[in-house]
C-alpha positions in Angstrom: 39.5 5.9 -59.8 41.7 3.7 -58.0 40.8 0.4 -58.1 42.1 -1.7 -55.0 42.9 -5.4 -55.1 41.0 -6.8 -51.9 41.9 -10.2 -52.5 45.3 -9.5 -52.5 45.5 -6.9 -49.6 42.8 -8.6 -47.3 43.7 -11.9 -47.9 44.8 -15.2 -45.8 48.3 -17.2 -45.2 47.7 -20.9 -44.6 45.9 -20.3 -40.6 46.6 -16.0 -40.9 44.6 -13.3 -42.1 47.2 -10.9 -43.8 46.3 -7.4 -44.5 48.9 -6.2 -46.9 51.5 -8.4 -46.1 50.9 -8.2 -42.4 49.2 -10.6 -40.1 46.3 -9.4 -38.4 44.0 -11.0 -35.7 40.3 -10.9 -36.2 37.8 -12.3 -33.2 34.4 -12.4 -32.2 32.7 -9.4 -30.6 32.8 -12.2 -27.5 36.7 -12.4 -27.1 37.2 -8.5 -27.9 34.4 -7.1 -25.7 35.9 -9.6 -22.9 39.0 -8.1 -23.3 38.0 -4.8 -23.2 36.2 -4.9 -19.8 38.9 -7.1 -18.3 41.1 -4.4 -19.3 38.5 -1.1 -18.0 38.4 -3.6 -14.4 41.4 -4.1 -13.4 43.7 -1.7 -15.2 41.1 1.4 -15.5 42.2 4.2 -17.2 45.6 2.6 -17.9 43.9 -0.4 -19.6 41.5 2.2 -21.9 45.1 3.6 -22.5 46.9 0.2 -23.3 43.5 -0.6 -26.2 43.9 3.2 -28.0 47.7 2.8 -27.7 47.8 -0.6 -29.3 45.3 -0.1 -31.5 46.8 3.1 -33.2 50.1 0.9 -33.8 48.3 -1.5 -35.4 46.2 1.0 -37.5 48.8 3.1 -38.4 51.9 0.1 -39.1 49.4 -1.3 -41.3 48.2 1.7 -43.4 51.3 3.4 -43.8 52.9 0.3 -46.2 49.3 0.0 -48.0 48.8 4.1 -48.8 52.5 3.8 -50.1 51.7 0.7 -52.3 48.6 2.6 -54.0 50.5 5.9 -54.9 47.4 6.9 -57.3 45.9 7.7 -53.9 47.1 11.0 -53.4 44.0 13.1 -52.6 43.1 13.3 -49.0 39.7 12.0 -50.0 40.5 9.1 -51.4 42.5 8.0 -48.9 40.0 8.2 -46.0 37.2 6.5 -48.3 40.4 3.7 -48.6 40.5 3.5 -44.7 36.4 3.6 -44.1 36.0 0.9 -46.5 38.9 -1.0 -45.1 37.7 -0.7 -41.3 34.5 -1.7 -42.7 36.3 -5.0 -44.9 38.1 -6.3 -41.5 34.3 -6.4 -39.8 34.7 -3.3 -37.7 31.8 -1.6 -38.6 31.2 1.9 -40.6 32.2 5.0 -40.2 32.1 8.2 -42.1 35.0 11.0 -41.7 33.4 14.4 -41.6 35.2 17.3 -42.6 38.5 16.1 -41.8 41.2 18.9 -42.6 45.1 18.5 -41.8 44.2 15.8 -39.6 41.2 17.4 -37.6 37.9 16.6 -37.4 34.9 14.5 -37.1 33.9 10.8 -37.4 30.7 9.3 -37.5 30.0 5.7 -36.7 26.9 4.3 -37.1 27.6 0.7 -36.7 30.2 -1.1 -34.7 31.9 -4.5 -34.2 32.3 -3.6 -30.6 29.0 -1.8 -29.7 27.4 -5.2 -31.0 29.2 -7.1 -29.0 29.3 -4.7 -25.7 25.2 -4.1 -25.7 24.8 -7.9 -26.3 26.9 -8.8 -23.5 26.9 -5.8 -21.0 24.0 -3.7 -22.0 23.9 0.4 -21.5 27.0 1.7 -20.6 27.3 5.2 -18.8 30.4 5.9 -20.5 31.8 6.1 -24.4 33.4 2.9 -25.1 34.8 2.6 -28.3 38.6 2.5 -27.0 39.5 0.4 -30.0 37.7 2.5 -32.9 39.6 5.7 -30.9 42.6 4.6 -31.3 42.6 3.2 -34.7 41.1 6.4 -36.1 44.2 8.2 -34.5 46.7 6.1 -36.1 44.7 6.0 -39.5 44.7 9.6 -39.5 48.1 9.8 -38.5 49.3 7.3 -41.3 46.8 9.3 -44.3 48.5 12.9 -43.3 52.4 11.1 -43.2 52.3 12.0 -38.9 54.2 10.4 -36.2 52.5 8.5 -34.4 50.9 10.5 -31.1 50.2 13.4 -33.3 46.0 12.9 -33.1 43.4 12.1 -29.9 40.9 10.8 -30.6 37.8 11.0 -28.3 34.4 9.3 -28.3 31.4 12.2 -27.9 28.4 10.2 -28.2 28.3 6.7 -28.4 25.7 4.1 -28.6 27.0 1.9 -26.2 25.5 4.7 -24.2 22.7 4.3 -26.2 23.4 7.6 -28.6 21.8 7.3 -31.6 25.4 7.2 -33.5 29.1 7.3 -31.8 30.9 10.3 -32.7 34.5 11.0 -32.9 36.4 14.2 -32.5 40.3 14.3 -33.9 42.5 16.8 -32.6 46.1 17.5 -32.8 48.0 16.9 -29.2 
């Protein structure tokens, strides 16, 4: 078992939260979910495009450098229970990989930073939502299997912003 050093890897720098070495932003479910739908109003699809996009740069610039510093991680397995309990560490919410093989497959997500914040603000949507989670998942994925980035979609099936009892995720290669 590989044991991983949280306080090191998840960690602060005098006013920044570093996660392995890089400086991440954290905010409320208030400031992300007010992004979000100033980004769905006045950009539209473009603006759901400009969350994934960002998101899976993030995801993926910051696993790549962590999955190379914990070498002992070498079975696929490990290395997505590594990413769910990390997504979970930064205060994103849950999630469960299912059945993911060279890259494909499904993700559950029980409970999210953003659904919270989206139902509390907005209520019922009548479409999936979880732009952010999409797009981290793809460049999660694409940092575990050693990808490019732009190798995996990543789209939201159910989702309880639509009030599904559970968002799910389907990977596929491009």
């Amino acid at each position: 078992m590989v044991k991983m050093n949280w306080k090191r890897e998840l960690d602060r720098n005098n006013h920044q939260v570093v996660l392995s070495g890089q400086p991440v932003a954290i905010h409320c479910h208030h400031y992300n979910i007010n992004l979000q739908k100033t980004l769905e109003d006045t950009l539209g699809e473009a603006g759901i495009q400009l969350m994934y996009k960002s998101t899976e740069e993030a995801a993926y610039h910051s696993l790549k450098p962590l999955l190379a510093q914990y070498e002992k991680l070498k079975t696929v397995k490990s290395k997505l229970e590594m990413f769910a309990i990390l997504y979970q560490n930064c205060g994103l919410g849950i999630i469960h990989p299912q059945n993911i093989e060279n890259g494909t497959g499904l993700v559950i997500s029980p409970s999210s930073h953003h659904v919270t914040g989206w139902l509390a603000k907005h209520g019922r949507r009548n479409t999936p939502g979880c732009h952010f989670t999409c797009g981290w998942l793809a460049g999660a994925i694409e940092a575990i299997f050693g990808k490019p980035l732009g190798t995996y979609s990543v789209t939201e099936i159910k989702c309880k912003m639509m009030r599904d009892a559970e968002c799910l995720f389907k990977i596929e290669e491009c």
